[in-house]
VOKE-430810 format. One record per residue (C-alpha): residue number from 0; residue in one letter; x negated, y negated, z. Coordinates in pm, whole numbers. Example, Ala and Ser with C-alpha at 12.3 -4.5 7.8 and 13.67 -1.06 7.14 Angstrom:
VOKE-430810
ATOM resi resn     c1     c2     c3
ATOM    0    A  -1230    450    780
ATOM    1    S  -1367    106    714
//
This chain:
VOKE-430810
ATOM resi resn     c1     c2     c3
ATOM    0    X      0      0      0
ATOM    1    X   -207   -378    -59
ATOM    2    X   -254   -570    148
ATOM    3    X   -144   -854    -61
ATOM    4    X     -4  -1204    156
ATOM    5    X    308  -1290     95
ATOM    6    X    506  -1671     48
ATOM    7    X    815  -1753    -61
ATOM    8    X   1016  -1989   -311
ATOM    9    X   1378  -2057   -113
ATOM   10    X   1578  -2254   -438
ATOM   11    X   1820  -2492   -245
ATOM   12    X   1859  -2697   -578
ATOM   13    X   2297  -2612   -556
ATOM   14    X   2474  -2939   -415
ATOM   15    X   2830  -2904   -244
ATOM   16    X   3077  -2931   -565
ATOM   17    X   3197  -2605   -558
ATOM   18    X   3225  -2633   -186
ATOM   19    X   3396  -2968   -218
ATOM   20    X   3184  -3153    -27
ATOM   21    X   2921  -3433    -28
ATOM   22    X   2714  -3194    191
ATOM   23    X   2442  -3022    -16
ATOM   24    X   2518  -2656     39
ATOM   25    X   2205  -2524    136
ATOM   26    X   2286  -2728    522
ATOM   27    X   2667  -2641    513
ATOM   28    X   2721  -2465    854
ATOM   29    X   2775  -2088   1018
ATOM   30    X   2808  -2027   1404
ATOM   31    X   2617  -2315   1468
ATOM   32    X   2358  -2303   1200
ATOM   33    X   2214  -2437    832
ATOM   34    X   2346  -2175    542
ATOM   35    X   1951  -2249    458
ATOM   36    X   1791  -2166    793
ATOM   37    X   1943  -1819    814
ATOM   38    X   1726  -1776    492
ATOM   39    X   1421  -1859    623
ATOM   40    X   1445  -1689    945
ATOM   41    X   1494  -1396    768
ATOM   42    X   1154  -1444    562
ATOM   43    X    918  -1510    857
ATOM   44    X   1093  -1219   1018
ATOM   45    X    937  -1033    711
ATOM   46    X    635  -1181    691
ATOM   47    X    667  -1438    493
ATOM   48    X    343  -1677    585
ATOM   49    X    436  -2019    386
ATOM   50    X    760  -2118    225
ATOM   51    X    857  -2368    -57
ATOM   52    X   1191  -2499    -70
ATOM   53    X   1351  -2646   -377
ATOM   54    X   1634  -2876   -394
ATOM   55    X   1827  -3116   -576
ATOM   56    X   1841  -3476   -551
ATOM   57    X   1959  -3469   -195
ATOM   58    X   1635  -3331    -87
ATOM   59    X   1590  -3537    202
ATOM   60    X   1901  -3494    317
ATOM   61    X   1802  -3072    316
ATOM   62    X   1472  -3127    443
ATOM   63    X   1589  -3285    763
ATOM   64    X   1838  -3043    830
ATOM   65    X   1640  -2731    805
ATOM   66    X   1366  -2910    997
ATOM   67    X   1562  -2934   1282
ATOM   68    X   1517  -2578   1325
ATOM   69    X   1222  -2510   1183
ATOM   70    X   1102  -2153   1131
ATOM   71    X    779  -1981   1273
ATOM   72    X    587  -2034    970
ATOM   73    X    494  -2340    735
ATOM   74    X    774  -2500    515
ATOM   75    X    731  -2766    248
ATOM   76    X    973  -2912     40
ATOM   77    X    980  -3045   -305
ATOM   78    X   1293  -3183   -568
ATOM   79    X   1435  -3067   -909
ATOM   80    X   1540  -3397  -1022
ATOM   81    X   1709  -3310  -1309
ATOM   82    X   1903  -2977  -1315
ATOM   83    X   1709  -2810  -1576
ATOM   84    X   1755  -2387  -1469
ATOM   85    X   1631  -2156  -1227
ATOM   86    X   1330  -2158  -1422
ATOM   87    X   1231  -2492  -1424
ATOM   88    X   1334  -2514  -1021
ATOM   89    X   1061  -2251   -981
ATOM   90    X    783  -2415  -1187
ATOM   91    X    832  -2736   -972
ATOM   92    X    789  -2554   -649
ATOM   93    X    530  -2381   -716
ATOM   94    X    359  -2705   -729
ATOM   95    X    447  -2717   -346
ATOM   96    X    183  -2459   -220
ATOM   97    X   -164  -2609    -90
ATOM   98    X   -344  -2313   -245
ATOM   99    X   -423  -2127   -532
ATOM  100    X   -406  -1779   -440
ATOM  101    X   -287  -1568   -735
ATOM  102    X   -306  -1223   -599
ATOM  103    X    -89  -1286   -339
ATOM  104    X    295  -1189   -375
ATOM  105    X    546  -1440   -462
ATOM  106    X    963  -1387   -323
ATOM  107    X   1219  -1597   -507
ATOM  108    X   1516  -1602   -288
ATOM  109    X   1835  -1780   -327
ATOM  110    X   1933  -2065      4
ATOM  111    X   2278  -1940    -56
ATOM  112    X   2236  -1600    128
ATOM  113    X   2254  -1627    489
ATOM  114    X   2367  -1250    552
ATOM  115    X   2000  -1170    410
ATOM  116    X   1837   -887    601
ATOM  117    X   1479   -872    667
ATOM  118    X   1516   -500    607
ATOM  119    X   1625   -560    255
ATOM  120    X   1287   -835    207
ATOM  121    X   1104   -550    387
ATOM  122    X   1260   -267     90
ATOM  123    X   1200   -500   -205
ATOM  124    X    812   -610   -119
ATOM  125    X    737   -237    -70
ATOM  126    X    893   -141   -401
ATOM  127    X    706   -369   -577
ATOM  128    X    338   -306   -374
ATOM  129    X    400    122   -451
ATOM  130    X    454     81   -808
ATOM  131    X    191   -194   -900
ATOM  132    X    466   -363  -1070
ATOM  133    X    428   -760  -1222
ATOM  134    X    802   -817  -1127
ATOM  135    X   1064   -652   -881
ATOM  136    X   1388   -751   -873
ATOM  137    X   1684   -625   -607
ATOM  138    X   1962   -444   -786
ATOM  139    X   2267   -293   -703
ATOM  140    X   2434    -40   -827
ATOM  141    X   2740   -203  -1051
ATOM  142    X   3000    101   -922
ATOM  143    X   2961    -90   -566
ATOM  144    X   3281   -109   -350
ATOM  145    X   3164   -448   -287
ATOM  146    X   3057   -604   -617
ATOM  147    X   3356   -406   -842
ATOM  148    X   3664   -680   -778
ATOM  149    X   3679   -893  -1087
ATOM  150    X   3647  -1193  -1162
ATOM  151    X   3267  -1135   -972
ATOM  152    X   2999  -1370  -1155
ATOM  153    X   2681  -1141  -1013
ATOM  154    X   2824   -874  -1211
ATOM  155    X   2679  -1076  -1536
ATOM  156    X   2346  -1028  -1457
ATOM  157    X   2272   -636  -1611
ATOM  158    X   1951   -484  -1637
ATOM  159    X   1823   -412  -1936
ATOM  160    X   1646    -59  -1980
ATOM  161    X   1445     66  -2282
ATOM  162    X   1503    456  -2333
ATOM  163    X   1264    581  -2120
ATOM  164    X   1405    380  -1848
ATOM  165    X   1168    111  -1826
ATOM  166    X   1321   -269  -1731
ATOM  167    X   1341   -441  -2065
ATOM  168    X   1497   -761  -1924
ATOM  169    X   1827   -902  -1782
ATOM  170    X   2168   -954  -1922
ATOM  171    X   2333  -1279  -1872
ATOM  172    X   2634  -1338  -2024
ATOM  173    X   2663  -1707  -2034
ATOM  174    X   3006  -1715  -2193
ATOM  175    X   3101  -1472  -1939
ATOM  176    X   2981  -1693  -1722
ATOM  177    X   3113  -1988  -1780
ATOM  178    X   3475  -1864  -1836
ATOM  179    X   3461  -1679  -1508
ATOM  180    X   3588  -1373  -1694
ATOM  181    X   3605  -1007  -1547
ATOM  182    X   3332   -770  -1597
ATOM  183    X   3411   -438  -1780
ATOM  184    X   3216   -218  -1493
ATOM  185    X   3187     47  -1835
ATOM  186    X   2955   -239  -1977
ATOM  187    X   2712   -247  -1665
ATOM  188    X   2526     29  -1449
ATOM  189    X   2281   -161  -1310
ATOM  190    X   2299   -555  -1157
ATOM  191    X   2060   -786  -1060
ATOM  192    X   2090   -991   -695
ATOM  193    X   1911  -1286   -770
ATOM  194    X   1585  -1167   -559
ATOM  195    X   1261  -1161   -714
ATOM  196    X    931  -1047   -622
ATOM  197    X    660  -1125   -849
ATOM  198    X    276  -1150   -886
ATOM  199    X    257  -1513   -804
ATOM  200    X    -79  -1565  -1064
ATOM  201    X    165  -1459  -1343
ATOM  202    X    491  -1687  -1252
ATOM  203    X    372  -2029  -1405
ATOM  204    X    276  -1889  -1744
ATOM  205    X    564  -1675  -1786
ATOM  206    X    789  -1965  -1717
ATOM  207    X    601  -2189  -1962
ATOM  208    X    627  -1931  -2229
ATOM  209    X    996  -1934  -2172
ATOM  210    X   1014  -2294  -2236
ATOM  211    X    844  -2259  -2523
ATOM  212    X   1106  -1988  -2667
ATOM  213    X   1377  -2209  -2589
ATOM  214    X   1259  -2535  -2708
ATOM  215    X   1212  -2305  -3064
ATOM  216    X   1539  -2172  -3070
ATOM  217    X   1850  -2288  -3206
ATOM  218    X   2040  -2332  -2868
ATOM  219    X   1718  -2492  -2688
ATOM  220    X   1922  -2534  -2275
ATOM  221    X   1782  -2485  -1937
ATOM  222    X   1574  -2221  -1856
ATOM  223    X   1645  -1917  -1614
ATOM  224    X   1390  -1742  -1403
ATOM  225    X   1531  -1384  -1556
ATOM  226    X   1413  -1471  -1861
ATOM  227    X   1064  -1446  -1752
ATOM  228    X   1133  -1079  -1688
ATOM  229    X   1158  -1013  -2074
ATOM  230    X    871  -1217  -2090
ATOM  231    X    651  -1006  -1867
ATOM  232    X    761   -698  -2042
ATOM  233    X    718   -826  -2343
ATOM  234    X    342   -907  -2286
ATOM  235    X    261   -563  -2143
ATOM  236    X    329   -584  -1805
ATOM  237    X    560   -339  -1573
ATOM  238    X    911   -467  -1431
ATOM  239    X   1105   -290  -1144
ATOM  240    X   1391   -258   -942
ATOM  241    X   1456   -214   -565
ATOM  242    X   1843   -119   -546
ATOM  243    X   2005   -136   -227
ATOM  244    X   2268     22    -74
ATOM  245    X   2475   -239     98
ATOM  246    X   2503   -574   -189
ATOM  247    X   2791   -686     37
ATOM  248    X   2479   -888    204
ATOM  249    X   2343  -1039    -90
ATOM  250    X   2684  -1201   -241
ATOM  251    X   2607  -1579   -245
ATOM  252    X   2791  -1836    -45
ATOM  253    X   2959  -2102   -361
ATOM  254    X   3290  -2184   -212
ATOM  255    X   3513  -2236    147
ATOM  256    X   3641  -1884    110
ATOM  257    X   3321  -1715    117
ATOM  258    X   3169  -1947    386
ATOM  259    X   3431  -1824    613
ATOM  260    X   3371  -1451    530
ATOM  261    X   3028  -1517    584
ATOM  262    X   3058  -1661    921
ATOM  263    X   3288  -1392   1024
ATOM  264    X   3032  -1145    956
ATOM  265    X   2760  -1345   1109
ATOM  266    X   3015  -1342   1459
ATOM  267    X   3038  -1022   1417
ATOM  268    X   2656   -966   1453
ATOM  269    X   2614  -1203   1710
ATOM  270    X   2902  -1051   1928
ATOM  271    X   2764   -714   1881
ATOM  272    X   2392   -847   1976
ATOM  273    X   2524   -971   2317
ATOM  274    X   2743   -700   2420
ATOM  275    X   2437   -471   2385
ATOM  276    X   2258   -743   2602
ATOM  277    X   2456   -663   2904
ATOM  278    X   2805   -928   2814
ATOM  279    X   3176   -833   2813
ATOM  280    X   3420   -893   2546
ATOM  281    X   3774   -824   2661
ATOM  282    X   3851   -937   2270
ATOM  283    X   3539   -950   2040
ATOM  284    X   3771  -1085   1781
ATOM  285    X   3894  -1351   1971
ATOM  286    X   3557  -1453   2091
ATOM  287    X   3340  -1732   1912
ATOM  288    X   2953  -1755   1962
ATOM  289    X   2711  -1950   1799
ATOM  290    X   2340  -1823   1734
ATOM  291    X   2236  -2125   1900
ATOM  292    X   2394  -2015   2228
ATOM  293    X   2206  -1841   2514
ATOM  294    X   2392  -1598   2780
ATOM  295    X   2293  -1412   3088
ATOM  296    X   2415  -1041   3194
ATOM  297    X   2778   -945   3380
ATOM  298    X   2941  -1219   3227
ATOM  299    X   3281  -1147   3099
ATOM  300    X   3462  -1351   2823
ATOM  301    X   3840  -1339   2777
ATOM  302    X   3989  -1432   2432
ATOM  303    X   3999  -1738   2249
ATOM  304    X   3664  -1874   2431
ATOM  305    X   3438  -2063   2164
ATOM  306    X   3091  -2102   2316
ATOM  307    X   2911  -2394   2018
ATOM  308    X   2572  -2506   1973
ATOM  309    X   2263  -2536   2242
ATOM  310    X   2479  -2385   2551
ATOM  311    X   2391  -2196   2800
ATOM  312    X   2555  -1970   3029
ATOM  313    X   2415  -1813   3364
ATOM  314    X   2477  -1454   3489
ATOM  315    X   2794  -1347   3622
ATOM  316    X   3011  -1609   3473
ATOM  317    X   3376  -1548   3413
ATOM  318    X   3494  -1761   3054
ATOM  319    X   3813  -1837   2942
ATOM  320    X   4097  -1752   2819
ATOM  321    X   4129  -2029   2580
ATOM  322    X   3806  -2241   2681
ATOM  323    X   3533  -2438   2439
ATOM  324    X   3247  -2500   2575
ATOM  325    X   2997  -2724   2317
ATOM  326    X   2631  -2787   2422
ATOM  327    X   2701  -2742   2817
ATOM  328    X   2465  -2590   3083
ATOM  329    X   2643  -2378   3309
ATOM  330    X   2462  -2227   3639
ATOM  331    X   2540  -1870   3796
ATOM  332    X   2863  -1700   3931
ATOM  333    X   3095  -1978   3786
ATOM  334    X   3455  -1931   3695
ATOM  335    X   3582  -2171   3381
ATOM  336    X   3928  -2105   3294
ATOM  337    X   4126  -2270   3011
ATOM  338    X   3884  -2587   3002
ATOM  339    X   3694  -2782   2738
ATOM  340    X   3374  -2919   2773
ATOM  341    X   3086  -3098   2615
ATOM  342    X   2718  -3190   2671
ATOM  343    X   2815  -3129   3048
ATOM  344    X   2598  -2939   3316
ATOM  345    X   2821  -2729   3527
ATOM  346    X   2623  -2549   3859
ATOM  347    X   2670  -2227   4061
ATOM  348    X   2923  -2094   4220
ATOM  349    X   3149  -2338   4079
ATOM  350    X   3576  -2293   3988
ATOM  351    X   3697  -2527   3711
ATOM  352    X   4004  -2534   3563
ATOM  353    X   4281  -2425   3424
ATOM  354    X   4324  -2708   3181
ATOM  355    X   4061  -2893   3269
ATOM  356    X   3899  -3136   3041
ATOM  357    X   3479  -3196   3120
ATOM  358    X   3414  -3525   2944
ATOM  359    X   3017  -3545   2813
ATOM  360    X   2744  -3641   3044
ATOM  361    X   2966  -3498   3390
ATOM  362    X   2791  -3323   3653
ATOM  363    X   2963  -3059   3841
ATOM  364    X   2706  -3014   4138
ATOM  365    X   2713  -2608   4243
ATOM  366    X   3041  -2516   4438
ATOM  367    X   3287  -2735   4277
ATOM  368    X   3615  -2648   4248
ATOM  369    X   3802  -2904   4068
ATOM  370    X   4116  -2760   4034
ATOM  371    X   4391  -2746   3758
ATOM  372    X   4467  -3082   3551
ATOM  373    X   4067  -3177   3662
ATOM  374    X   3956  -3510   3393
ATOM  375    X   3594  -3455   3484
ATOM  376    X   3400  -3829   3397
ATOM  377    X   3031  -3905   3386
ATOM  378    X   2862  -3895   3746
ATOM  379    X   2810  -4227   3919
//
């Protein structure tokens, strides 16, 4: 297996149209957290060492965000300030690494994929080191429970074999595309994700080539980063695949609908992370955690609590029903019953509510019991 480093391209170019929303998509929000930063998270947590990001023109805008919650690792960022492919995105940050190391392994990973495993990074980098290939790409297999409802625009994205089952190159359909029309699953076996690993010495010429093919054609447009698969082929060098067995993970985020889906699976994970930690759930799916929230052991939590951004909880805390707590500190052994709260610090031992409302900046010193009806204010 080499030994080869590994950094990362994250292409953040998409703004918020299909979402309908001034808010560049890439820093749109689930349980807590950037669409974008679930992305890199997932890269450092397989071994990613440096990361470019690419966006559009609201760059700065992205670049803040993420930074907020940086990952373990170094990020830069640089801007596509025209719209002019996947291709052209990927030339540009390239430009955004500080070296020149061309043996080192290159991902190219979508910002709109924030149920991203590090287990599937971990599959696709050791497909591609095993076989010696120039280019692996992640692939599904088009008969997927997951990808087979129509009108499903990943589907247009086929992989191309020669008869000796060799990648030729990948499919894309652009009037398919652009009419949103269903895919004939007879038509396609074999689908690319959108995930690329590839010898990073060999990206930049590749790409260039493919400019040069389009600027001769007919129909000169933008240029995709598949199309530098058929280049690579074409020129002699091997292509692969790494198909997984769960795609559900790698369908991209473009709208409201699958935002929420998203998030719901995300809850999912993070309720299932902290009842292993020790937490009770009378109703997991009644029960709202963000990432960003930090809990102790024995606590219980009784439907329709919603626990949001940096809050903490101590042990043997009894939540809810029906209680949202945002960015609160909350000591040991306290009771909060049908009560919302915000950037408030709540101590030990304490009883608040039912319908209590904890107004920012209030301290409840350890003890309290404040009753029903309580209107907590900032301490004097």
């Amino acid at each position: 297996m080499s030994d080869r480093s590994l950094s990362a391209l994250v292409m953040a170019t998409s703004a918020g149209a299909h979402m309908r929303s001034a808010r560049p998509k890439p820093i749109h929000l689930l349980c807590g957290r950037a669409m974008g930063s679930y992305v890199l998270d997932t890269l450092g947590a397989a071994g990613v060492r440096q990361a470019v990001v690419v966006t559009g023109l609201d760059g700065s805008r992205v670049s803040k965000r993420l930074l907020e919650d940086p990952p373990g690792f170094t990020v830069r960022f640089v801007e596509q300030k025209t719209n002019l492919g996947t291709g052209d995105a990927v030339l540009i940050g390239m430009s955004g690494f500080d070296d020149f190391n061309d043996e080192e392994d290159l991902l190219v990973v979508p910002a709109d994929l924030p149920l991203l495993r590090p287990s599937t990074i971990n599959q696709l980098v050791d497909a591609h080191r095993s076989s010696g290939a120039a280019c692996t790409i992640l692939s599904a297999d088009a008969d997927s429970s997951v990808l087979r409802p129509a009108p499903n625009r990943s589907l247009a994205d086929r992989i191309v074999r020669d008869r000796h089952g060799g990648v030729v190159s990948i499919d894309v359909d652009d009037d398919r595309l652009l009419l949103e029309e269903p895919v004939d699953p007879e038509e396609v076996d074999e689908i690319s994700l959108g995930v690329y690993c590839i010898r990073r010495g060999l990206v930049a010429a590749a790409i260039r080539r493919t400019e040069e093919e389009s600027r001769a054609s007919d129909a000169p447009g933008r240029v995709r980063l598949s199309d530098v698969v058929e280049v690579l082929t074409g020129s002699g060098h091997t292509c692969e695949t790494a198909m997984i067995d769960h795609p559900g993970d790698l369908i991209p985020v473009n709208d409201r609908l699958q935002l929420a889906e998203a998030e719901a699976v995300l809850r999912r994970r993070t309720n299932r992370h902290w009842l292993s930690m020790g937490v009770t759930m009378v109703d997991p799916e009644r029960t709202y955690i963000d990432v960003t929230v930090r809990l102790g052991t024995d606590i219980t939590i009784f439907p329709g609590t919603i626990l949001q951004g940096a809050t903490t909880i101590g042990s043997g805390c009894e939540l809810g029903p029906d209680t949202r707590l945002d960015r609160c500190q909350v000591g040991n052994n306290t009771r909060i019953e049908k009560t919302t709260a915000s950037l408030a610090n709540i101590g030990d031992d304490c009883d608040v509510g039912p319908f209590a409302v904890v107004e920012p900046g209030t301290e409840l010193p350890s003890g309290t019991v404040t009753g029903a009806f309580y209107a907590g204010s900032t301490a004097t």
